[in-house]
Biopython code that builds the backbone (N, CA, C, O; Angstrom):
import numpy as np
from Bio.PDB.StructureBuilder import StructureBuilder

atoms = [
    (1, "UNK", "N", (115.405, 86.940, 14.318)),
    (1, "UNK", "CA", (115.832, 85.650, 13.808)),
    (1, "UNK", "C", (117.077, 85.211, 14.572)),
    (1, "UNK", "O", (118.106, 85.829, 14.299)),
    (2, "UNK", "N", (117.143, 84.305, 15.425)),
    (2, "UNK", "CA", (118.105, 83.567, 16.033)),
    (2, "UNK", "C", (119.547, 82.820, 14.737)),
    (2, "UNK", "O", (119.354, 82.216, 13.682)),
    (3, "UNK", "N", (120.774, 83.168, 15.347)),
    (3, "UNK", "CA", (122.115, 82.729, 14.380)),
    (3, "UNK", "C", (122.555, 81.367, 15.131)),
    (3, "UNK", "O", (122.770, 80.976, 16.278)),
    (4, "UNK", "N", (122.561, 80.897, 13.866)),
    (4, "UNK", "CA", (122.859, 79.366, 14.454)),
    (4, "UNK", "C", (124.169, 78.918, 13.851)),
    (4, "UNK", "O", (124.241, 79.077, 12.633)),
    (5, "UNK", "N", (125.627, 78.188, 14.685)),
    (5, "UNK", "CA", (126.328, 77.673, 14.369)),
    (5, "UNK", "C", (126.664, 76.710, 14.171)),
    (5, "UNK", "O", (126.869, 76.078, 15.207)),
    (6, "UNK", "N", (127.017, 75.752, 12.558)),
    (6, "UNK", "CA", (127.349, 74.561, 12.744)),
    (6, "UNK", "C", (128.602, 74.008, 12.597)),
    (6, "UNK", "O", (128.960, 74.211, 11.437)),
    (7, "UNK", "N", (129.418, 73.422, 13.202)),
    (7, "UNK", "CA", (130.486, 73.209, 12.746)),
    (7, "UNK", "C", (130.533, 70.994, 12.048)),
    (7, "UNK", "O", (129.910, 70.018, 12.465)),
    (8, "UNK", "N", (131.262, 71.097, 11.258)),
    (8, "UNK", "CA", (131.137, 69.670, 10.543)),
    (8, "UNK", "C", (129.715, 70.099, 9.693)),
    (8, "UNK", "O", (128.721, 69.487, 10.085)),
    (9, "UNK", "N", (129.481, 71.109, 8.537)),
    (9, "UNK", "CA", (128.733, 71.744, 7.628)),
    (9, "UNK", "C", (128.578, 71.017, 6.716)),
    (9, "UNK", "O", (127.473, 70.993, 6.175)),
    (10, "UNK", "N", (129.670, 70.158, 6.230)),
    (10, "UNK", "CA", (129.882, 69.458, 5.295)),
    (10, "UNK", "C", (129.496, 68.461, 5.337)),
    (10, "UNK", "O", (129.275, 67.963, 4.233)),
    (11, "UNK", "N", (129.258, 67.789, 6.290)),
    (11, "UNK", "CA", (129.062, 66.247, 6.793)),
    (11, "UNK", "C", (127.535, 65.786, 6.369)),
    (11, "UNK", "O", (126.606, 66.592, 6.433)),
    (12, "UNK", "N", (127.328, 64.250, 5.876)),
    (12, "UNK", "CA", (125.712, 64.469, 6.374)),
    (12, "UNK", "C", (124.963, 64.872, 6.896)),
    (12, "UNK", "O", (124.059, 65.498, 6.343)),
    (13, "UNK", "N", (125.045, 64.629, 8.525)),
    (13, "UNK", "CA", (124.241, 65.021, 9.177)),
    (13, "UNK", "C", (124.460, 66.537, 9.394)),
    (13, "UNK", "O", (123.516, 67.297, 9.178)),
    (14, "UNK", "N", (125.524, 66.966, 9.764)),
    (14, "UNK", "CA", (125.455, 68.450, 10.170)),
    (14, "UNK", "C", (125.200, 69.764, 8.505)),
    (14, "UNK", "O", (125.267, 70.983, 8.350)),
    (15, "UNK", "N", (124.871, 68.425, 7.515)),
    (15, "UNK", "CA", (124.030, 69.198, 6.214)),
    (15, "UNK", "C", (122.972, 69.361, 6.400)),
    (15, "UNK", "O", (122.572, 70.521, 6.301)),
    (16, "UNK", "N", (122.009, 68.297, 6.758)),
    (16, "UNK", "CA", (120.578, 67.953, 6.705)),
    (16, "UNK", "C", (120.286, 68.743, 8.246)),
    (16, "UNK", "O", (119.127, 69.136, 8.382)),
    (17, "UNK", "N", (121.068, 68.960, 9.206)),
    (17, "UNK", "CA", (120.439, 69.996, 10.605)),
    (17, "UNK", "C", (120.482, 71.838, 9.657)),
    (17, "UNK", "O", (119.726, 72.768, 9.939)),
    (18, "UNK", "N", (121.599, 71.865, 8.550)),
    (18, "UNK", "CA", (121.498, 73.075, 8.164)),
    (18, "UNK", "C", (120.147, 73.398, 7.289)),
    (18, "UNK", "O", (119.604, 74.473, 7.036)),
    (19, "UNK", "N", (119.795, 71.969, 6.902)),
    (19, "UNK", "CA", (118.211, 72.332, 5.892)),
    (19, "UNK", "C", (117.491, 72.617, 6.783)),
    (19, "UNK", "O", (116.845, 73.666, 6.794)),
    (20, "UNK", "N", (117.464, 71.939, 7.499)),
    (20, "UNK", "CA", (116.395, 72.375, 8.235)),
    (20, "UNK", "C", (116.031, 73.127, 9.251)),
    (20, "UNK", "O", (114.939, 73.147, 9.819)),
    (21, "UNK", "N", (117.276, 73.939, 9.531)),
    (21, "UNK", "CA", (117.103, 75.025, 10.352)),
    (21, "UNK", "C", (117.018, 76.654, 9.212)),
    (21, "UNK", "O", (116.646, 77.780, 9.541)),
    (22, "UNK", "N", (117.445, 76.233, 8.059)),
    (22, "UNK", "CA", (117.510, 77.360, 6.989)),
    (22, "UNK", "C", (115.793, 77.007, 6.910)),
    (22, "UNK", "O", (114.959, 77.910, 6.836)),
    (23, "UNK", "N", (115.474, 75.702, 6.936)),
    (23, "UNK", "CA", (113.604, 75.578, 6.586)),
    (23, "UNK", "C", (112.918, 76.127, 7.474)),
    (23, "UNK", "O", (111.772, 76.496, 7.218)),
    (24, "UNK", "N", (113.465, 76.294, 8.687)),
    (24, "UNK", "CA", (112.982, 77.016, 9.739)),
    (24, "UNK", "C", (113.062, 78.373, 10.277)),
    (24, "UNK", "O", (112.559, 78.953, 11.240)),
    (25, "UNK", "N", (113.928, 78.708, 9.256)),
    (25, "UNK", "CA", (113.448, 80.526, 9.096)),
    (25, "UNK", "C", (115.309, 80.899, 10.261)),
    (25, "UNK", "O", (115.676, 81.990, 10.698)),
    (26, "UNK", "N", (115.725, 80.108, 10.344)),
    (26, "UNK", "CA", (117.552, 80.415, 10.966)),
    (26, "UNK", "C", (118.184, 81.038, 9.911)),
    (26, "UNK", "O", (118.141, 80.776, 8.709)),
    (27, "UNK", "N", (119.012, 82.239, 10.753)),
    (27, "UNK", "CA", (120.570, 82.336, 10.016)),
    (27, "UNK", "C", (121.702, 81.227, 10.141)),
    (27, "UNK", "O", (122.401, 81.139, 11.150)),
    (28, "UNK", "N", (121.778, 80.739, 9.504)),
    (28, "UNK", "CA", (123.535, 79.723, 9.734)),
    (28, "UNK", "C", (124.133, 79.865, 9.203)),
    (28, "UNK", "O", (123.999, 80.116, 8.005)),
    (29, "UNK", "N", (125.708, 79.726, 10.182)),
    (29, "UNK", "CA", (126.297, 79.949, 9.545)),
    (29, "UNK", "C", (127.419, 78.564, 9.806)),
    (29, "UNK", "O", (127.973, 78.453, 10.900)),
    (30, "UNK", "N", (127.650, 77.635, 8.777)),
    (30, "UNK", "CA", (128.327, 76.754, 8.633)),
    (30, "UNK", "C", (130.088, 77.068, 8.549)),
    (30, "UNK", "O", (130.620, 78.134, 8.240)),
    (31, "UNK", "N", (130.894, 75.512, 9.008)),
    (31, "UNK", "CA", (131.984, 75.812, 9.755)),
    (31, "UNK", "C", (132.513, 74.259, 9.116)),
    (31, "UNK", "O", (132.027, 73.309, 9.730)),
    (32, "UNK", "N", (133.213, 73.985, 8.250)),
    (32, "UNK", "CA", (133.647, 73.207, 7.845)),
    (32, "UNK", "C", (135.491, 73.006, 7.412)),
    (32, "UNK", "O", (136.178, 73.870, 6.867)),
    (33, "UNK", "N", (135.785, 72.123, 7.691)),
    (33, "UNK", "CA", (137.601, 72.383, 6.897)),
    (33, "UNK", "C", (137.814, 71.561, 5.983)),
    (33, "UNK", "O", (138.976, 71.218, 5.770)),
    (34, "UNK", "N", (136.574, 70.947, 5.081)),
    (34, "UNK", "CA", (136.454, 70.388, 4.154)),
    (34, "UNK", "C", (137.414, 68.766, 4.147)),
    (34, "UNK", "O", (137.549, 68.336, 3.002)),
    (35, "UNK", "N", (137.910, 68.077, 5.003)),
    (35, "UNK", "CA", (138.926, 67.064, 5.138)),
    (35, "UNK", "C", (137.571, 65.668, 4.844)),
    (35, "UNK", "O", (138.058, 64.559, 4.626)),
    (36, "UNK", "N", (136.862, 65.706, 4.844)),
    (36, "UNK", "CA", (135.958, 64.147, 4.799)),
    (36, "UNK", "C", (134.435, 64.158, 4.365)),
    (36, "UNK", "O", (133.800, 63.282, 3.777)),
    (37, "UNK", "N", (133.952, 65.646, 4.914)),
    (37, "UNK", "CA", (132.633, 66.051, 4.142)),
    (37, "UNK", "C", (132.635, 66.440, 2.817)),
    (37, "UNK", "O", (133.648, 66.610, 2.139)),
    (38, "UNK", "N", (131.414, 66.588, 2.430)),
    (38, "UNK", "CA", (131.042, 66.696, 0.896)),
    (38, "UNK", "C", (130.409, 67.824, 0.552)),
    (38, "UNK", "O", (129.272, 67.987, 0.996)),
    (39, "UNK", "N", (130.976, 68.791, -0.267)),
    (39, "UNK", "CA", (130.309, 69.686, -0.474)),
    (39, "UNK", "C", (129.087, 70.085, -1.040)),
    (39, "UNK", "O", (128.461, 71.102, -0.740)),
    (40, "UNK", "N", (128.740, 69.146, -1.962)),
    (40, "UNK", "CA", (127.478, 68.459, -2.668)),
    (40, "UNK", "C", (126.184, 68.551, -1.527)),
    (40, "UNK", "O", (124.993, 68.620, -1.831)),
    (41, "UNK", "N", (126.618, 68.537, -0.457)),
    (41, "UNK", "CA", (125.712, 68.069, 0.754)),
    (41, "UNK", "C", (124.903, 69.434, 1.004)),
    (41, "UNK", "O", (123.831, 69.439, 1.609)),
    (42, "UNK", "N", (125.680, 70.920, 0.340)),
    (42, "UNK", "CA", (125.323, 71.772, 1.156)),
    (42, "UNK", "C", (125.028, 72.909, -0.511)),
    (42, "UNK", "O", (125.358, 74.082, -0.691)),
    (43, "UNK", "N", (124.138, 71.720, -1.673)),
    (43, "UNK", "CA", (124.014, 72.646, -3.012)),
    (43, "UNK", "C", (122.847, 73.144, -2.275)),
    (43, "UNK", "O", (123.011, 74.343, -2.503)),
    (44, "UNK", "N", (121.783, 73.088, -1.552)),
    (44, "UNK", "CA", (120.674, 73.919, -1.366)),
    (44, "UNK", "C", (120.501, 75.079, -0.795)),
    (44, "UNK", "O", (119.764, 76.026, -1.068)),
    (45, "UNK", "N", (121.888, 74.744, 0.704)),
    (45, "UNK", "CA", (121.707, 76.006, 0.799)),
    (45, "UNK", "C", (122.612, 77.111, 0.657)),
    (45, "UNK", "O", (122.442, 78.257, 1.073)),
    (46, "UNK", "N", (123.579, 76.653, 0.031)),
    (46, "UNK", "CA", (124.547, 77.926, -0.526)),
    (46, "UNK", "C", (123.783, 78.370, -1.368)),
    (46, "UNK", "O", (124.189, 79.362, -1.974)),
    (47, "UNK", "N", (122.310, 77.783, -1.755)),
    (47, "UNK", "CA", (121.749, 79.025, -2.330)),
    (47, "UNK", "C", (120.602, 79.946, -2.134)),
    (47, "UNK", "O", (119.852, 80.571, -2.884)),
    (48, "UNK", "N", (120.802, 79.738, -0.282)),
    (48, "UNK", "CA", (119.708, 80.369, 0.115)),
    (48, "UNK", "C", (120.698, 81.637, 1.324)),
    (48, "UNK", "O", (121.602, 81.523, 2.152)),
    (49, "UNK", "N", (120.069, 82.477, 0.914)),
    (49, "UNK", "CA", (120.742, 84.250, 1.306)),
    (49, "UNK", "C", (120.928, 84.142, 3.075)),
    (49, "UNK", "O", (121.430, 85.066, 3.715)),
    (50, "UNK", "N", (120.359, 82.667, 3.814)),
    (50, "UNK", "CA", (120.872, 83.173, 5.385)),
    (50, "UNK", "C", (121.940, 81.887, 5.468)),
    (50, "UNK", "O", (122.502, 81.456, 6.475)),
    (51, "UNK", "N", (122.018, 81.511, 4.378)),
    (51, "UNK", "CA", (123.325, 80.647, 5.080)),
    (51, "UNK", "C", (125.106, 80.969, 4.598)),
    (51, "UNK", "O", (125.512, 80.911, 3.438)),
    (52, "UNK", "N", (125.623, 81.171, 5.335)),
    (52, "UNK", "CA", (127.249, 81.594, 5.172)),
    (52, "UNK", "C", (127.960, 80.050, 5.365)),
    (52, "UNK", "O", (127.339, 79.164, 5.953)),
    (53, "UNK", "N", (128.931, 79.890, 4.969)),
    (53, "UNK", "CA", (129.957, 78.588, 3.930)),
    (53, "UNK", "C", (131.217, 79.105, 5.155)),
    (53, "UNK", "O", (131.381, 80.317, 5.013)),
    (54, "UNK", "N", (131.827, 78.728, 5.912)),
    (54, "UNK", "CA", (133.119, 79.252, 5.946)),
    (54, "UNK", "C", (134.325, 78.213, 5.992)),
    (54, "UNK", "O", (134.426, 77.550, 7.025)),
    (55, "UNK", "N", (135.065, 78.050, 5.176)),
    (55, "UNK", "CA", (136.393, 76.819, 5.928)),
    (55, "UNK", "C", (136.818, 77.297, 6.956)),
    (55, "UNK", "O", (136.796, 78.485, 7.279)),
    (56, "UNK", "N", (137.315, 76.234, 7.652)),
    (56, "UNK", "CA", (138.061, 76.674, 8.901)),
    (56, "UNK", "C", (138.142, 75.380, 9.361)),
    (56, "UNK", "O", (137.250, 74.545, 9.205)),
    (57, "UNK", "N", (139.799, 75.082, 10.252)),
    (57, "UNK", "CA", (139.519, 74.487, 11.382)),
    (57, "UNK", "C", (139.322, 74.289, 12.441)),
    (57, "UNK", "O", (139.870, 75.253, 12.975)),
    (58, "UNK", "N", (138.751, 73.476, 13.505)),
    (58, "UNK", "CA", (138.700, 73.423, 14.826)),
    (58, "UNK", "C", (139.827, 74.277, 16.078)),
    (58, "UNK", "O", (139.755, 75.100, 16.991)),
    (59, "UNK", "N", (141.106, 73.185, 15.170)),
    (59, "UNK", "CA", (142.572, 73.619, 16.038)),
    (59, "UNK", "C", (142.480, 75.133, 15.662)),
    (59, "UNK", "O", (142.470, 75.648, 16.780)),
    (60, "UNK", "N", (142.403, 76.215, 14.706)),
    (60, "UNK", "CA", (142.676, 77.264, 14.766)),
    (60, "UNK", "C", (141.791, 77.891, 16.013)),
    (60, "UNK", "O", (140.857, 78.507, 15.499)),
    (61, "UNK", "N", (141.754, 77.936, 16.815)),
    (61, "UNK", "CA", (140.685, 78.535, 18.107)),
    (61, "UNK", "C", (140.561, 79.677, 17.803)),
    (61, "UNK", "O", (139.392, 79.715, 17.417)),
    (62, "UNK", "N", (141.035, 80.837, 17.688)),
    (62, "UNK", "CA", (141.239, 82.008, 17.374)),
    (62, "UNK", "C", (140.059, 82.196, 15.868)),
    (62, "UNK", "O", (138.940, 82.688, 16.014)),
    (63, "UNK", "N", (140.418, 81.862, 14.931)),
    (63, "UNK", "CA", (139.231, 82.050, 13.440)),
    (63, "UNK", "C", (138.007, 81.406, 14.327)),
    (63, "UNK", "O", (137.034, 82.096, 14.632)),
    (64, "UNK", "N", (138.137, 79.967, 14.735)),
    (64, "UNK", "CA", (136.918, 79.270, 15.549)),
    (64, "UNK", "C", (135.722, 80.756, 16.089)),
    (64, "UNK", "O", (134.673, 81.306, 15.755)),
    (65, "UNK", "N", (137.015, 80.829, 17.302)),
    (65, "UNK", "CA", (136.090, 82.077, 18.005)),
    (65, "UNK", "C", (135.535, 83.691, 17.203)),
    (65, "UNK", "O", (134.679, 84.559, 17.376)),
    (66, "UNK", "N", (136.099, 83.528, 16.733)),
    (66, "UNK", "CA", (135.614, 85.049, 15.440)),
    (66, "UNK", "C", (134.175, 84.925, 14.738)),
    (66, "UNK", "O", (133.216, 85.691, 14.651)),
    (67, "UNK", "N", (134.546, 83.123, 14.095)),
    (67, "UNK", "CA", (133.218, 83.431, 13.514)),
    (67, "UNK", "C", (132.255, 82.467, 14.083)),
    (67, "UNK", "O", (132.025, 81.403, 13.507)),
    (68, "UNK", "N", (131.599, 82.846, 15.357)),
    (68, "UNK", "CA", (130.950, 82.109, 16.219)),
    (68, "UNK", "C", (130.222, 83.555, 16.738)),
    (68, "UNK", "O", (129.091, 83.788, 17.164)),
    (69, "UNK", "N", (131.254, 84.300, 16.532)),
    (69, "UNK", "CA", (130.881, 85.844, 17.139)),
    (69, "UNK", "C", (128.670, 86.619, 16.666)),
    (69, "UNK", "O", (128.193, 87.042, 15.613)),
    (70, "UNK", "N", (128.326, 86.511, 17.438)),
    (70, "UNK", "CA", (126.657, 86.526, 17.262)),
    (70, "UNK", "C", (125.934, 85.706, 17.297)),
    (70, "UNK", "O", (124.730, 85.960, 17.352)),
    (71, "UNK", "N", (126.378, 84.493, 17.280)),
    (71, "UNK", "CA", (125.749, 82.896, 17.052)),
    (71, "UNK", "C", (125.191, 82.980, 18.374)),
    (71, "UNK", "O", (125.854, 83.110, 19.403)),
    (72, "UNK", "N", (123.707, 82.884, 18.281)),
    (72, "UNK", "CA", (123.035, 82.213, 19.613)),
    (72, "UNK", "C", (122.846, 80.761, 20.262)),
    (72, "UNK", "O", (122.235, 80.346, 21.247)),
    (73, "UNK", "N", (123.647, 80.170, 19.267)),
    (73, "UNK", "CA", (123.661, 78.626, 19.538)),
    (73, "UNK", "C", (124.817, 77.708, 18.578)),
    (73, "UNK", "O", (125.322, 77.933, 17.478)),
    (74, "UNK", "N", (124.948, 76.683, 19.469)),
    (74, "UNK", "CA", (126.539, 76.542, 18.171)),
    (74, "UNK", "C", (125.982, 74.778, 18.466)),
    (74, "UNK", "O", (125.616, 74.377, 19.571)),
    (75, "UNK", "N", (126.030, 73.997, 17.319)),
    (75, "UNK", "CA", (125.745, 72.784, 17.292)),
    (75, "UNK", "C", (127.136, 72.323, 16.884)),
    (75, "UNK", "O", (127.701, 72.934, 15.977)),
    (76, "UNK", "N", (127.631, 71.476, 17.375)),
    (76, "UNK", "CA", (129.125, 70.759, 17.649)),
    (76, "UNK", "C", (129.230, 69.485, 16.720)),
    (76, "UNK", "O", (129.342, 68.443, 17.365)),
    (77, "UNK", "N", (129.217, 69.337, 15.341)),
    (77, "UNK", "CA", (128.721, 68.141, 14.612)),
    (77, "UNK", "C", (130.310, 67.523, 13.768)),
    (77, "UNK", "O", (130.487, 66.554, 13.029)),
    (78, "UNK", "N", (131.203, 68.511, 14.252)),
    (78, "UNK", "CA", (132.555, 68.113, 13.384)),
    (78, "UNK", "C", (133.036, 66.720, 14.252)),
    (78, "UNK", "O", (132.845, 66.416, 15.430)),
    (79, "UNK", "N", (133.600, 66.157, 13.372)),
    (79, "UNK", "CA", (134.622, 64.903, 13.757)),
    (79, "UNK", "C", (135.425, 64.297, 13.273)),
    (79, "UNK", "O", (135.440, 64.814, 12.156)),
    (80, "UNK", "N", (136.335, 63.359, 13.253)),
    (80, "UNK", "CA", (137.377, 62.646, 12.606)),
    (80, "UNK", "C", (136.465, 61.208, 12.272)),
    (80, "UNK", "O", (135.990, 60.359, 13.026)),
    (81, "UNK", "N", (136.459, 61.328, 11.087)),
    (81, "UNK", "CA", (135.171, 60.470, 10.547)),
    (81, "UNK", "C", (135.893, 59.356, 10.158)),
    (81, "UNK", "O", (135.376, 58.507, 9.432)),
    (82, "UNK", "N", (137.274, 59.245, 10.648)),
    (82, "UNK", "CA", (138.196, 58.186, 10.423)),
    (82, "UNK", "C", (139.224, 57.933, 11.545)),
    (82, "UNK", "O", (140.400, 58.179, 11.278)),
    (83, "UNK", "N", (138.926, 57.493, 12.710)),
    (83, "UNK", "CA", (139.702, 57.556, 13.860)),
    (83, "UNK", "C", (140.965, 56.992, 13.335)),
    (83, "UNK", "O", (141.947, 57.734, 13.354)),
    (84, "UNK", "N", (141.101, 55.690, 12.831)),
    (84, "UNK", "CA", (142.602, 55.484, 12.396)),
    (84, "UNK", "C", (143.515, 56.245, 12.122)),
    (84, "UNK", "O", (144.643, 56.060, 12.578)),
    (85, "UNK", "N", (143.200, 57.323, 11.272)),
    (85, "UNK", "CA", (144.365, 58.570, 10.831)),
    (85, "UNK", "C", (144.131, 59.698, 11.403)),
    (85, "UNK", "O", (144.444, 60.726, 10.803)),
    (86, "UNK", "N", (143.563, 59.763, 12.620)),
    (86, "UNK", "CA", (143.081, 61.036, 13.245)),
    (86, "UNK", "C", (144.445, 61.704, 13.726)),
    (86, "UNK", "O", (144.426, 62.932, 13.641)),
    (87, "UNK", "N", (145.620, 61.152, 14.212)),
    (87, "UNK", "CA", (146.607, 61.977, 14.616)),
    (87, "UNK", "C", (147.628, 62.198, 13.797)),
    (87, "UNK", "O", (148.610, 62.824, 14.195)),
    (88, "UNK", "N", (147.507, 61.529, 12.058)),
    (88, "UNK", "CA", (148.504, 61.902, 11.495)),
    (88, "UNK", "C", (147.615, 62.831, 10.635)),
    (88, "UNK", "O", (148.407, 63.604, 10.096)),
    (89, "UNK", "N", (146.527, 63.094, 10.295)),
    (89, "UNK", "CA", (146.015, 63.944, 9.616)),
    (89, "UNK", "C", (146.202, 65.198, 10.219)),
    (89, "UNK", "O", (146.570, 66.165, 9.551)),
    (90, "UNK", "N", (145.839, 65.311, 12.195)),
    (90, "UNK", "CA", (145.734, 66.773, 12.624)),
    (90, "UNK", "C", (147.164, 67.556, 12.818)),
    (90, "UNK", "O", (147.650, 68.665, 12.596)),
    (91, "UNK", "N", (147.517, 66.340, 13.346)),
    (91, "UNK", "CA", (149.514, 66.565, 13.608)),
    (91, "UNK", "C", (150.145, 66.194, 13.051)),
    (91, "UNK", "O", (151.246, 65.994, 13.565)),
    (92, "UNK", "N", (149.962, 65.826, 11.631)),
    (92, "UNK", "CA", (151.188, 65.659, 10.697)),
    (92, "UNK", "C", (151.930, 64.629, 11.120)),
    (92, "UNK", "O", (153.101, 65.007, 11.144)),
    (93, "UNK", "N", (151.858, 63.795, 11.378)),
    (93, "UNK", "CA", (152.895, 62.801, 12.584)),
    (93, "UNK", "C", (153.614, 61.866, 11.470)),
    (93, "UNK", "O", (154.428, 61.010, 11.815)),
]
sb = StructureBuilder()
sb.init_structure("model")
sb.init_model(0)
sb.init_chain("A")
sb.init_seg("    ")
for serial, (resi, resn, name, xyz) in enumerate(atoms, 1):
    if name == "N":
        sb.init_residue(resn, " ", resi, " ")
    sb.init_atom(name, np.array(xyz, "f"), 0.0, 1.0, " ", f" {name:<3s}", serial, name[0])
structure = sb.get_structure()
């Protein structure tokens, strides 16, 4: 079984790529820092035994790279789903 990474877990879309790669017989493991997604998005498959939940953010590179560790594929779905406050949200500004 191929491990699949998503980061932006929370988000619509990078919810609905986790159904359906959990429908498709994937391990995932989701990558979210909870700032704009919905957790609601992801009641199906936190209750299915191959998908892992983790917070985290992007900027931490270090946690990033840890739990990426086995992933045969990493789908890149995080974003600032609000460009206006994108630099006082990441940098505190």
């Amino acid at each position: 079984m191929n491990k699949v990474f998503v980061t932006g877990a929370c988000g619509f879309i990078g919810s609905n790529l986790i159904d359906r790669l959990l429908k498709d017989g994937y391990k995932v493991i989701g990558w979210d820092n909870f700032s704009t997604g919905r957790i609601e998005f992801l009641n199906g498959a936190l209750k299915n035994p191959n998908f892992t939940l983790i917070e985290g953010d992007n900027l931490n590179v270090s946690a990033l790279s840890d739990a990426m560790i086995g992933c045969d594929v990493v789908f890149h779905l995080a974003a600032n789903a609000d460009v206006r406050f994108g630099l006082t949200i990441h940098l505190k500004i």
